[in-house]
DRENBAVO-517701 format. One record per residue (C-alpha): residue in three letters; x, y, z. Coordinates in steps of 0.05 Angstrom, whole numbers. Example, Ala and Ser with C-alpha at 12.3 -4.5 7.8 and 13.67 -1.06 7.14 Angstrom:
REM DRENBAVO-517701
{"ALA"; {246; -90; 156}}
{"SER"; {273; -21; 143}}
REM end
This chain:
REM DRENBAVO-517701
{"UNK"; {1083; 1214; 1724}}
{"UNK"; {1094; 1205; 1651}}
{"UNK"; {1144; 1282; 1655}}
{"UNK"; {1178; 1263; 1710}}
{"UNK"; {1202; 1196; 1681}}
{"UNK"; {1222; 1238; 1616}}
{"UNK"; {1264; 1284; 1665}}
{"UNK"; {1295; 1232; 1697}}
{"UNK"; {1310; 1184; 1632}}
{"UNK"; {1340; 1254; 1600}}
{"UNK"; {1378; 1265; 1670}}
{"UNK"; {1405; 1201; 1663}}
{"UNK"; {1424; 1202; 1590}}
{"UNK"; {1460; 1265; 1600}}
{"UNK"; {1507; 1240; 1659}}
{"UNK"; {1536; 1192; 1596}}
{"UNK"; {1536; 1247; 1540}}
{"UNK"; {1612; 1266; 1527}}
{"UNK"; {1629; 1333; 1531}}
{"UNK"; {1565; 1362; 1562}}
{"UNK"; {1583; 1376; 1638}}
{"UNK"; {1527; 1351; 1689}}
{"UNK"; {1539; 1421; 1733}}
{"UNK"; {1570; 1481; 1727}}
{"UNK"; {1639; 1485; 1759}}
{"UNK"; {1634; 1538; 1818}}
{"UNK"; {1687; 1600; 1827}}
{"UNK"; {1713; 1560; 1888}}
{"UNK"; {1731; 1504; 1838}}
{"UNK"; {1766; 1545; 1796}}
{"UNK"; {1797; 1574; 1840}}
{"UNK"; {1825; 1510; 1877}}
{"UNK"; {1841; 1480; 1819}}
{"UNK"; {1881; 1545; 1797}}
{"UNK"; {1916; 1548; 1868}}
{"UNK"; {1935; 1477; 1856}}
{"UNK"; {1969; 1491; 1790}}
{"UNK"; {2003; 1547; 1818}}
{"UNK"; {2033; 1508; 1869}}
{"UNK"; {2058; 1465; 1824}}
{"UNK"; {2077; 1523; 1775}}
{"UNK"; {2041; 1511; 1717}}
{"UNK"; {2030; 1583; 1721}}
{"UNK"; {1998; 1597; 1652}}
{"UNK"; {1944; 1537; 1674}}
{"UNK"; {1931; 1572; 1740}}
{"UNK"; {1918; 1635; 1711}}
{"UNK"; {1874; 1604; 1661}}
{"UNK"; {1830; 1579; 1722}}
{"UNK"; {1836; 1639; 1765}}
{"UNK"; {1807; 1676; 1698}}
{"UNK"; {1750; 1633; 1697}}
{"UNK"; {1739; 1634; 1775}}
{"UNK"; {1738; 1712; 1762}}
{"UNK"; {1680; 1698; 1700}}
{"UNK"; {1643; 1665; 1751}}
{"UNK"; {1650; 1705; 1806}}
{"UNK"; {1674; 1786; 1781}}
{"UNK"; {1685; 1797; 1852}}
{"UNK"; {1729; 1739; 1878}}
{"UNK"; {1781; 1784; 1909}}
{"UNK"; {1829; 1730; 1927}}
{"UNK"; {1823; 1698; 1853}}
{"UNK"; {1844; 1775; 1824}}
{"UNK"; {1898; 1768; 1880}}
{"UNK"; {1925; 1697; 1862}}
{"UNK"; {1921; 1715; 1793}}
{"UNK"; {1965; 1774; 1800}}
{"UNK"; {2017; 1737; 1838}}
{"UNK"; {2017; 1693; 1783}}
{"UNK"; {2014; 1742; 1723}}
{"UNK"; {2076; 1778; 1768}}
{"UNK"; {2124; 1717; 1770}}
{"UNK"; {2113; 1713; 1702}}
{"UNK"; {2142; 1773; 1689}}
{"UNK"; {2071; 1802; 1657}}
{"UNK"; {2075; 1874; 1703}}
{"UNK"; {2023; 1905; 1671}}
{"UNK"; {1975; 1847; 1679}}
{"UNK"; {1993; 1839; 1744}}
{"UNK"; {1983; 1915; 1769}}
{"UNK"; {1912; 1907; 1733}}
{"UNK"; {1888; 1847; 1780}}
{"UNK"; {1926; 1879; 1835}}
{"UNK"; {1885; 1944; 1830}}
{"UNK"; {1832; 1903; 1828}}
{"UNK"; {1837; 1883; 1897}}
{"UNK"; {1843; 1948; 1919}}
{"UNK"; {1779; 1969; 1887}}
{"UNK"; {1739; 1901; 1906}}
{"UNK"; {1779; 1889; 1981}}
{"UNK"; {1767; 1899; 2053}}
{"UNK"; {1820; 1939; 2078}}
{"UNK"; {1869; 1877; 2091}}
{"UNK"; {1867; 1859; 2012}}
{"UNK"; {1873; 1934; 2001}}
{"UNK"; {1933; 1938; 2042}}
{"UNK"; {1957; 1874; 2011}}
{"UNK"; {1944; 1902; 1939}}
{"UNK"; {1974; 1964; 1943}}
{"UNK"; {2034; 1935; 1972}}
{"UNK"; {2035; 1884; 1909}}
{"UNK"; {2028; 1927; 1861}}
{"UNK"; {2085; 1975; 1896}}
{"UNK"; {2129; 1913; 1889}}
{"UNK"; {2115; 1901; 1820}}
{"UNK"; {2129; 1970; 1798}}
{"UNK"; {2199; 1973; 1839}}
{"UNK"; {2211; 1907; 1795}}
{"UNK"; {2184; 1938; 1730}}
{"UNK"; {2237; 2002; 1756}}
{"UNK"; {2178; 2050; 1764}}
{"UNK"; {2204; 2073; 1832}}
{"UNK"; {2161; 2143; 1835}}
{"UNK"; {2097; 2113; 1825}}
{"UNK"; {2110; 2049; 1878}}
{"UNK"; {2124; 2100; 1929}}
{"UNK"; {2047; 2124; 1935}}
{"UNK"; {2034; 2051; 1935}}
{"UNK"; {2066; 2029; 1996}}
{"UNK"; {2049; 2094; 2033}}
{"UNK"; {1978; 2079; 2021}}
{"UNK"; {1986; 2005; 2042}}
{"UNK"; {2021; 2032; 2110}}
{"UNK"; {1963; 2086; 2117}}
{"UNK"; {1921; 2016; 2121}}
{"UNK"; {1962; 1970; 2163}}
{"UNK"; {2018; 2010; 2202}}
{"UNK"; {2043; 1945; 2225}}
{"UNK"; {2069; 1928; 2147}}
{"UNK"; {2148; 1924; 2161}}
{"UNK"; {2153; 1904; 2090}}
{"UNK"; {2121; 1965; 2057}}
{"UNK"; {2161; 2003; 2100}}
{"UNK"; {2223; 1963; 2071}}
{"UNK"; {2200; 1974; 1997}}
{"UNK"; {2193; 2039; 1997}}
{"UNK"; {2256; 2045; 2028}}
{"UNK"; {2281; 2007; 1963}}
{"UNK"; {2248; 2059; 1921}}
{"UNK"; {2267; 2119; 1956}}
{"UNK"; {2337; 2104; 1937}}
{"UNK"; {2327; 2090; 1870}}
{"UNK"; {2287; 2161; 1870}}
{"UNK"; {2357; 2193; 1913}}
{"UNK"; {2318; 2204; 1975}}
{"UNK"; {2362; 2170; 2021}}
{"UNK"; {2339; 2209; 2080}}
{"UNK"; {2278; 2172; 2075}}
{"UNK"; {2304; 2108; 2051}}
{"UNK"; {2340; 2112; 2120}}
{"UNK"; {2274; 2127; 2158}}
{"UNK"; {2241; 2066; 2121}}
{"UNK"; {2293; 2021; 2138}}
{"UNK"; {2303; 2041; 2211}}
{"UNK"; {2212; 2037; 2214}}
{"UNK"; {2216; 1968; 2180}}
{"UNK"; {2276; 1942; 2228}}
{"UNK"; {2237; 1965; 2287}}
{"UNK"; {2173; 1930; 2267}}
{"UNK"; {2210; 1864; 2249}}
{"UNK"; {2242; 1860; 2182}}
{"UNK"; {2304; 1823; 2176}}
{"UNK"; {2328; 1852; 2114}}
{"UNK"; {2321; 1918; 2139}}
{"UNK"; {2367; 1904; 2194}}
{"UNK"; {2415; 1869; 2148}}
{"UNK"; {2423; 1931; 2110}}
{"UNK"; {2422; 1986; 2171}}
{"UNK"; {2474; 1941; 2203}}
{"UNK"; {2521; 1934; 2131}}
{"UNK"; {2509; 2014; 2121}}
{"UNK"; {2497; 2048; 2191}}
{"UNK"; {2518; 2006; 2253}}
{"UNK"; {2498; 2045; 2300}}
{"UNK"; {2424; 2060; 2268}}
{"UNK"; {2394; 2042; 2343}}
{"UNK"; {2427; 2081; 2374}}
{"UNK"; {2401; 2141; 2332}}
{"UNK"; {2326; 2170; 2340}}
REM end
């Protein structure tokens, strides 16, 4: 009796102890608190909370994937294509397909064309349905001088839905439906 009223007077004290947390914070903390920042974008904050989400947890794919978005609009590529491959190692194929898209779009923005092409192949090899990748490889295929299969990309991604693929079929080749 005499331990457990130690324990509890030392529980007690310690609620009222400044800087000495009560509990750890879990990865899902972190990570909602990082999300939150990031919505707000205090960008350097949320990374700093997706990082520690990721300490907790080393294989919180979506807090490697959040991270990366936010390492990406801050212009940090590398960084970015490092959380991004990530989730391709960690992921079920829908974060693979979302990572290697990702990191295809953040080397087209970095002007590594070549090496986003393998990218969004691979994320299309996952998800056919990905008008998108389709789109941005389209993007780097001209910036490569294939515009034979720019053209094919375009025409894929206007058929599955993209809207900016059918902006620029319709500027560059109007009658791109009517073609096979």
């Amino acid at each position: 009796m005499k331990r457990l009223s130690t324990l509890l007077v030392l529980a007690s004290v310690s609620m009222f102890l400044p800087g000495v947390p009560c509990a750890a914070k879990s990865s899902e903390s972190y990570y909602n608190e990082a999300l939150s920042m990031h919505r707000t974008g205090n960008l350097n904050e949320a990374v700093r909370l997706y990082s520690m989400a990721i300490q907790s947890d080393n294989r919180y794919v979506m807090a490697y994937q959040m991270r990366a978005a936010a390492w990406q609009r801050l212009r940090q590529f590398q960084r970015a294509i490092s959380d991004y491959t990530a989730v391709i190692d960690l992921g079920e194929p829908y974060f693979q397909a979302v990572g290697y898209f990702n990191r295809g779009v953040v080397k087209n923005m970095s002007g590594r064309y070549a090496e986003a092409i393998p990218d969004f192949t691979q994320a299309i090899g996952i998800d056919q349905k990905m008008a998108s990748a389709y789109f941005h490889r389209g993007i780097a295929r001209i910036k490569t001088g294939d515009s034979t299969g720019a053209f094919d990309d375009f025409r894929q991604a206007a058929r599955r839905g993209d809207p900016d693929a059918v902006r620029w079929l319709d500027a560059t080749t109007p009658d791109w439906r009517q073609m096979k």
